[in-house]
TORZAVEX-272038 format. One record per residue (C-alpha): x, y, z; residue in three letters. Coordinates in pm, whole numbers. Layout:
BEGIN
{node {X, Y, Z}, "ALA"}
...
***
This chain:
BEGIN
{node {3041, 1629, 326}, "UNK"}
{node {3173, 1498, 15}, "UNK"}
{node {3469, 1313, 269}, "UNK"}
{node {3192, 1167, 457}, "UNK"}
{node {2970, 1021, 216}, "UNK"}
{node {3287, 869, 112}, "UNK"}
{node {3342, 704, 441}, "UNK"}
{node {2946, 620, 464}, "UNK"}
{node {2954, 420, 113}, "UNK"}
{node {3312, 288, 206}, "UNK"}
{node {3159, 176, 557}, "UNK"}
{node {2820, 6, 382}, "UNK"}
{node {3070, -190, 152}, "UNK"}
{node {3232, -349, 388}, "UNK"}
{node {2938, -435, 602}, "UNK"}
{node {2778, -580, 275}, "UNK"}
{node {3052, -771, 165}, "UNK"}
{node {3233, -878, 483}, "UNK"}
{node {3007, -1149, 589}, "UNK"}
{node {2985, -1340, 311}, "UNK"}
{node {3371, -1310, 261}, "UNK"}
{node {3491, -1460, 582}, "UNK"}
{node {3218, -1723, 539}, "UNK"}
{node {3377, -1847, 156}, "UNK"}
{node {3699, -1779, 304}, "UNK"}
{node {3628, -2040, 622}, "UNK"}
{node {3481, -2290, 380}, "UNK"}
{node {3785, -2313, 111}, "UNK"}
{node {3984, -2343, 450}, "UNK"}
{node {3795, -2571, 554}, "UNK"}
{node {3746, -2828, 233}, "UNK"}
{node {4132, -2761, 169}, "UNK"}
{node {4251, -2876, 509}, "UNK"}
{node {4217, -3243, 486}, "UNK"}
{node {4284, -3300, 906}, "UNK"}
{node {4015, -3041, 998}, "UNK"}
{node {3761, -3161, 719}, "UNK"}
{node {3835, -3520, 915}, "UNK"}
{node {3792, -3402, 1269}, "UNK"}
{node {3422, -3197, 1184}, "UNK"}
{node {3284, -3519, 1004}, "UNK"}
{node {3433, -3747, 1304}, "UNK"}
{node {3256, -3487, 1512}, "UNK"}
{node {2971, -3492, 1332}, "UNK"}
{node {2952, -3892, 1307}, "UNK"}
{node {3013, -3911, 1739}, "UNK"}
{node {2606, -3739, 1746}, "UNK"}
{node {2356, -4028, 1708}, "UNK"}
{node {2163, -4052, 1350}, "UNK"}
{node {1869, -3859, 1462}, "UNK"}
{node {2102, -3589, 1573}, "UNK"}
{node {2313, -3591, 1281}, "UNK"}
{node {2049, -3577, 1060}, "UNK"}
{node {1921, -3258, 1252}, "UNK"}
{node {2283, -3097, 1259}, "UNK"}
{node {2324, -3172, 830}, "UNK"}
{node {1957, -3086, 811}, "UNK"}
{node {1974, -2762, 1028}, "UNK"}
{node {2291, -2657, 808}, "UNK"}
{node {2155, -2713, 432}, "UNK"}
{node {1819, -2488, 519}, "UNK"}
{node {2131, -2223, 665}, "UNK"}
{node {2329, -2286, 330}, "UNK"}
{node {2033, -2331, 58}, "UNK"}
{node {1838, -1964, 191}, "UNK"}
{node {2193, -1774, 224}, "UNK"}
{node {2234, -1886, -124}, "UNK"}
{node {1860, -1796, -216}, "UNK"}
{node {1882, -1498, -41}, "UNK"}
{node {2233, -1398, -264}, "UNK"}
{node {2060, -1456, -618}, "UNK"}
{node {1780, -1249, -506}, "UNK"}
{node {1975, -957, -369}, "UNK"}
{node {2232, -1009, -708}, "UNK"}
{node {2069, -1130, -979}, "UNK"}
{node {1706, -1029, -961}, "UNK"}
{node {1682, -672, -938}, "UNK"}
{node {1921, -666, -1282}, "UNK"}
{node {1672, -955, -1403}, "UNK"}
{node {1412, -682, -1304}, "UNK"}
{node {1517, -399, -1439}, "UNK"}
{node {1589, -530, -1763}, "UNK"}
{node {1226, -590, -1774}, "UNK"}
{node {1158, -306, -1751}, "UNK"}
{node {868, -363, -1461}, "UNK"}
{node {720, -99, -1266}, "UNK"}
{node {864, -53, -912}, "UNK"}
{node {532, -184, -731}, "UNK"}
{node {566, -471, -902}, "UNK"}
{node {927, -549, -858}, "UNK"}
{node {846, -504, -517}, "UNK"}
{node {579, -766, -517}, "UNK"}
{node {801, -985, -721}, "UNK"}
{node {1053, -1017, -446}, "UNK"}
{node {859, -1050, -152}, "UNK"}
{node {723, -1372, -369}, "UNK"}
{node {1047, -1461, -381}, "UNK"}
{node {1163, -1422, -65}, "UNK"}
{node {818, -1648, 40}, "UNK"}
{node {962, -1896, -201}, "UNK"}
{node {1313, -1920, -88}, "UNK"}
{node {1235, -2036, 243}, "UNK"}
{node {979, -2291, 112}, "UNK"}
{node {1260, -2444, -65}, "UNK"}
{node {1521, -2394, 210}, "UNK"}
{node {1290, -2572, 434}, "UNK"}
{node {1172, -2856, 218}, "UNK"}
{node {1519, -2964, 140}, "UNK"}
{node {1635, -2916, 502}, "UNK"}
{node {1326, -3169, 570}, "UNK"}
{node {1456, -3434, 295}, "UNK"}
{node {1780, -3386, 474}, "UNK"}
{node {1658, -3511, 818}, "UNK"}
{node {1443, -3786, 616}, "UNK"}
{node {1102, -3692, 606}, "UNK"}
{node {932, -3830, 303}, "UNK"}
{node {838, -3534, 113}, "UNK"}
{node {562, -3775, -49}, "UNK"}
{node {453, -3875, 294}, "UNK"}
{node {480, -3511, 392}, "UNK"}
{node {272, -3420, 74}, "UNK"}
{node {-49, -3669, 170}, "UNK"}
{node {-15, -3515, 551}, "UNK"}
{node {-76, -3177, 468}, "UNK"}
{node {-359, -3304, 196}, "UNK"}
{node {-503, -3454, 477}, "UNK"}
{node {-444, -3181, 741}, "UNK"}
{node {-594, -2891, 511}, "UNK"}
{node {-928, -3080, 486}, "UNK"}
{node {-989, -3013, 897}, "UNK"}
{node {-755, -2682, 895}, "UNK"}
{node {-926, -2511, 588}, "UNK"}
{node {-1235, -2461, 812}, "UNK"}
{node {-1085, -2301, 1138}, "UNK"}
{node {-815, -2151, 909}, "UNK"}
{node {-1006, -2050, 605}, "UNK"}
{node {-1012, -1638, 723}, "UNK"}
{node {-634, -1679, 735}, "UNK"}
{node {-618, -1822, 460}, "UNK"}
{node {-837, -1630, 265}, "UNK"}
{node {-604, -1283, 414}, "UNK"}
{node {-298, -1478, 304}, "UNK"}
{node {-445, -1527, -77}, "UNK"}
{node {-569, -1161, -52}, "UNK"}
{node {-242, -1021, 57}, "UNK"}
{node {-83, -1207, -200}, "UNK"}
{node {-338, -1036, -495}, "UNK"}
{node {-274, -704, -365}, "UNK"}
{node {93, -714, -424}, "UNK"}
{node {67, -839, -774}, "UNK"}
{node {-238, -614, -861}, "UNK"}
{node {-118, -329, -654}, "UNK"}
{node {-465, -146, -650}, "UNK"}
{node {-323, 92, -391}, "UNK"}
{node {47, 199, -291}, "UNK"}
{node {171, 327, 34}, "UNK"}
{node {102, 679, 59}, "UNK"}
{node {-200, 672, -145}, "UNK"}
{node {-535, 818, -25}, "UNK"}
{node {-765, 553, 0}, "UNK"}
{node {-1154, 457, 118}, "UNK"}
{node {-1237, 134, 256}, "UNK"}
{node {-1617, 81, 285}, "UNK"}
{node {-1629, 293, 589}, "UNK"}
{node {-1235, 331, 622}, "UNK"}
{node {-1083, 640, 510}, "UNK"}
{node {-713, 765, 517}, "UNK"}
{node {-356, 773, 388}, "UNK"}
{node {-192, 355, 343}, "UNK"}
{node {64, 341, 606}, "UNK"}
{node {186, -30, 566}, "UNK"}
{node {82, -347, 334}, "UNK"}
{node {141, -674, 469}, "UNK"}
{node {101, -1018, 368}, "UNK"}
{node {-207, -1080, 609}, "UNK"}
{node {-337, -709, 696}, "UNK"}
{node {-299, -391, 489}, "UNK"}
{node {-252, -95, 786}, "UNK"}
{node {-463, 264, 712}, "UNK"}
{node {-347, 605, 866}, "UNK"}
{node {-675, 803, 931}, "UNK"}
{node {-692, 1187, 922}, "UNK"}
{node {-713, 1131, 1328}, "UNK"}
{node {-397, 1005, 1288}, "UNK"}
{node {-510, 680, 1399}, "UNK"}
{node {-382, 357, 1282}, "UNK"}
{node {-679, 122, 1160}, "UNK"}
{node {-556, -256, 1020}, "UNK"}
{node {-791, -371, 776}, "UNK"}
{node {-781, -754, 676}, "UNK"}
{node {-677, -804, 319}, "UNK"}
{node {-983, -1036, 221}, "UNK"}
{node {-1227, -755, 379}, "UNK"}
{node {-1012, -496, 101}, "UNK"}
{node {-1060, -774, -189}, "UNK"}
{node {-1412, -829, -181}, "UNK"}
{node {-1532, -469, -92}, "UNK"}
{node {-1571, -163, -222}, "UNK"}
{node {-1234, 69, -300}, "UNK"}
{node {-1176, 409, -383}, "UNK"}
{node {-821, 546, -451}, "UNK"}
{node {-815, 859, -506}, "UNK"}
{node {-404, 893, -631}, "UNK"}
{node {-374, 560, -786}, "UNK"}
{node {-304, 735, -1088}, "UNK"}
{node {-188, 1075, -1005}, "UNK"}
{node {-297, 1331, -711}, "UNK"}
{node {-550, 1533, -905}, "UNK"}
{node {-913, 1541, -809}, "UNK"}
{node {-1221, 1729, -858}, "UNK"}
{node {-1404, 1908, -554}, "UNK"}
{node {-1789, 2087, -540}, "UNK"}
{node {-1914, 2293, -391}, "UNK"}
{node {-2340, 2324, -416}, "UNK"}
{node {-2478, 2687, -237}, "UNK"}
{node {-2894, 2843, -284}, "UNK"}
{node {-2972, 3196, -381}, "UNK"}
{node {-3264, 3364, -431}, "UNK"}
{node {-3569, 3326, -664}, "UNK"}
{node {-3484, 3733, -752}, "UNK"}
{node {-3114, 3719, -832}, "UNK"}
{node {-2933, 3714, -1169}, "UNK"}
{node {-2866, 3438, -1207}, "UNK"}
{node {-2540, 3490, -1478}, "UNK"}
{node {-2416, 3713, -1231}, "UNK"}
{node {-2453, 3426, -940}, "UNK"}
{node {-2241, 3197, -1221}, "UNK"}
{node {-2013, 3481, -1343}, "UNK"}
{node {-1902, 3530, -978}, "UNK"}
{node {-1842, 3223, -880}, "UNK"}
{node {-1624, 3126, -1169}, "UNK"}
{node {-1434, 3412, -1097}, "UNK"}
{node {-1370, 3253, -749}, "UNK"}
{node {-1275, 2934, -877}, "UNK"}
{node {-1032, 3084, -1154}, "UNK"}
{node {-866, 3343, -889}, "UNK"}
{node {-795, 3079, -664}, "UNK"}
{node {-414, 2940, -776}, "UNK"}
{node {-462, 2574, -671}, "UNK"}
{node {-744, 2528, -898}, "UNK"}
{node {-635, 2391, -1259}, "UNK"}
{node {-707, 2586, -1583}, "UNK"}
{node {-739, 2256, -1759}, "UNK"}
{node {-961, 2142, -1660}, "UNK"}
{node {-1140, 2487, -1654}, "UNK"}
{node {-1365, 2530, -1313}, "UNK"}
{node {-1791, 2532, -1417}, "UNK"}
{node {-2088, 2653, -1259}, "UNK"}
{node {-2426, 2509, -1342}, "UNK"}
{node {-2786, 2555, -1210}, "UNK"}
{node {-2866, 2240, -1081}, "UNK"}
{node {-3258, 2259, -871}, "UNK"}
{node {-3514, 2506, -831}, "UNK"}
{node {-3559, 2386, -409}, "UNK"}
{node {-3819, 2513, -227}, "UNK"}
{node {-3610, 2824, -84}, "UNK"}
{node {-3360, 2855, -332}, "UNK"}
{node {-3246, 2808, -690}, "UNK"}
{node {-2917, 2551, -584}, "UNK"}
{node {-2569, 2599, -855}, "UNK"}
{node {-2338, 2407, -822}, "UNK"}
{node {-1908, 2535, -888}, "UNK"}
{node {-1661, 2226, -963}, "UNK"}
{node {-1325, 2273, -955}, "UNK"}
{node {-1022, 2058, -1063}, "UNK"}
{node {-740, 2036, -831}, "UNK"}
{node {-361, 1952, -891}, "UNK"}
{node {-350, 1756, -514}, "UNK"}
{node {-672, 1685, -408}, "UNK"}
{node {-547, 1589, -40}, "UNK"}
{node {-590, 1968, -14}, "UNK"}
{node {-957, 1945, -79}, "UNK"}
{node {-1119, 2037, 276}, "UNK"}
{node {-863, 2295, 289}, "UNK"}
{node {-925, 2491, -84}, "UNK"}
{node {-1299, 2394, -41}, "UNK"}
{node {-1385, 2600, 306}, "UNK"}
{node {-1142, 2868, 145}, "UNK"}
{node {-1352, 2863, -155}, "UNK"}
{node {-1682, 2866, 43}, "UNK"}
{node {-1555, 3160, 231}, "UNK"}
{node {-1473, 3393, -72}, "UNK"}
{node {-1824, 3309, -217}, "UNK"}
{node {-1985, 3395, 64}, "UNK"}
{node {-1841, 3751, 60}, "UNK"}
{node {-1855, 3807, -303}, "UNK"}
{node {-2218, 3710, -313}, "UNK"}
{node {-2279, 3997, -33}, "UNK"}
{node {-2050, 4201, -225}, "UNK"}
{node {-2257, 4188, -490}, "UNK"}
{node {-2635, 4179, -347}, "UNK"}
{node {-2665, 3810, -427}, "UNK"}
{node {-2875, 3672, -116}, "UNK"}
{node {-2797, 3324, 33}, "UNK"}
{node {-3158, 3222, 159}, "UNK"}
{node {-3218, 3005, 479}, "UNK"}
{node {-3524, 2748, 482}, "UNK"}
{node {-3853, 2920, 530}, "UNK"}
{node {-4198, 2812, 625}, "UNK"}
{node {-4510, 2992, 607}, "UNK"}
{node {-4808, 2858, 890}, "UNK"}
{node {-5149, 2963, 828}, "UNK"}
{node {-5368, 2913, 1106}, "UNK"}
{node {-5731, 2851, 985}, "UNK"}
{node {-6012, 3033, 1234}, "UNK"}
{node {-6355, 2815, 1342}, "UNK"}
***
């Protein structure tokens, strides 16, 4: 195994480093040889000016992102780490980044070919005034992807709730953020729709959670015991926490029933349904255990005579 990581990191190396080799290689060949330099700009010159402008234009975008897209994969994740930022946010950092570099790419490519970046400037000041309105949702998803990167109010993985939305973050992209349901159903949500609504993470900060679980018993039991036993439940139970400790409370004297109510801390609360029904179970047959009745509704009808 140890042989064929070797060969795995040996192989990655060269794939990394290969390209970018042969292509410094071919250009100190080619600014060296003064003949061949000669014949490319001859070739080059033979095109007419709009198509020599596109060839020169077409190659700086090529050069200035390969370049871009060097630093970024070099220099930033040292710049990054030396920072000291957190990895969500290095992540957002570079996907700015990457946005940037072919902005720049393709603006200089354009001052290449000899559009008036001025000119260029007034056009799209122009063009946004009638775009804004049939592209403002785009827009508006674009700006809210954007947020969510830098603010990272969720991560993928986490369990989140979307107004009506609920489930596990499978993907976050720049337009859309994509939601796994419990169905295992995919459901895209548009990033605007995420930024001005209502969300609830439950493991933004860690996976711990609280469940509870609300049963009735009757007007004649003791109601200490009803307490006693359920905290003994809770506490038996090894996925509840110890801190902090499980509590039962009265909570309503109903119509039926006096209702308690048993909360419970747990270390991963995606296992909620699961510790809750199992919890619900064992309460059921410690309350028979003990004599502790669990009351249905009832209604008493008095008929009146004439």
């Amino acid at each position: 195994m140890n042989k064929e990581s070797k060969m795995r990191g040996l192989y990655r190396f060269i794939k990394r480093f290969t390209l970018p080799l042969i292509v410094i290689l071919f250009l100190v060949y080619c600014f060296t040889d003064k003949a061949l330099w000669t014949d490319f700009r001859g070739y080059v010159k033979s095109f007419g000016a709009p198509a020599r402008q596109a060839v020169l234009a077409v190659l700086m975008f090529l050069a200035i992102l390969y370049l871009l897209r060097l630093f970024r994969g070099w220099l930033v994740p040292k710049i990054l780490n030396r920072l000291k930022l957190r990895p969500s946010s290095q992540e957002s950092l570079t996907a700015a980044l990457s946005y940037i570099s072919v902005l720049v790419a393709m603006l200089v490519g354009l001052s290449v070919f000899g559009v008036n970046l001025r000119s260029l400037g007034l056009l799209v000041s122009a063009l946004s005034v009638g775009l804004g309105f049939g592209l403002q949702h785009i827009v508006n998803n674009f700006i809210s992807g954007i947020l969510i990167m830098f603010e990272r109010p969720f991560r993928i993985g986490d369990w989140i709730v979307v107004n009506d939305k609920e489930g596990i973050v499978y993907k976050i992209n720049i337009r859309s953020t994509e939601l796994e349901t419990f169905d295992r159903a995919i459901v895209i949500i548009p990033n605007a729709d995420i930024i001005s609504g209502q969300l609830i993470n439950w493991t933004l900060t860690d996976a711990g959670g609280r469940i509870a679980i609300d049963v009735g018993v009757g007007y004649d039991s003791d109601l200490n015991k009803v307490l006693k036993t359920a905290l003994d439940i809770a506490k038996s139970d090894p996925r509840v926490l110890t801190d902090p400790a499980p509590s039962a409370i009265v909570t309503e004297f109903a119509d039926s029933a006096i209702n308690i109510r048993l909360r419970c801390y747990l270390g991963n609360i995606l296992e909620r349904s699961y510790v809750k029904s199992d919890l619900m179970i064992r309460l059921q047959q410690a309350f028979a255990e003990n004599g502790i009745d669990i009351p249905f509704p009832q209604r008493v009808v008095q008929v009146q005579k004439d």
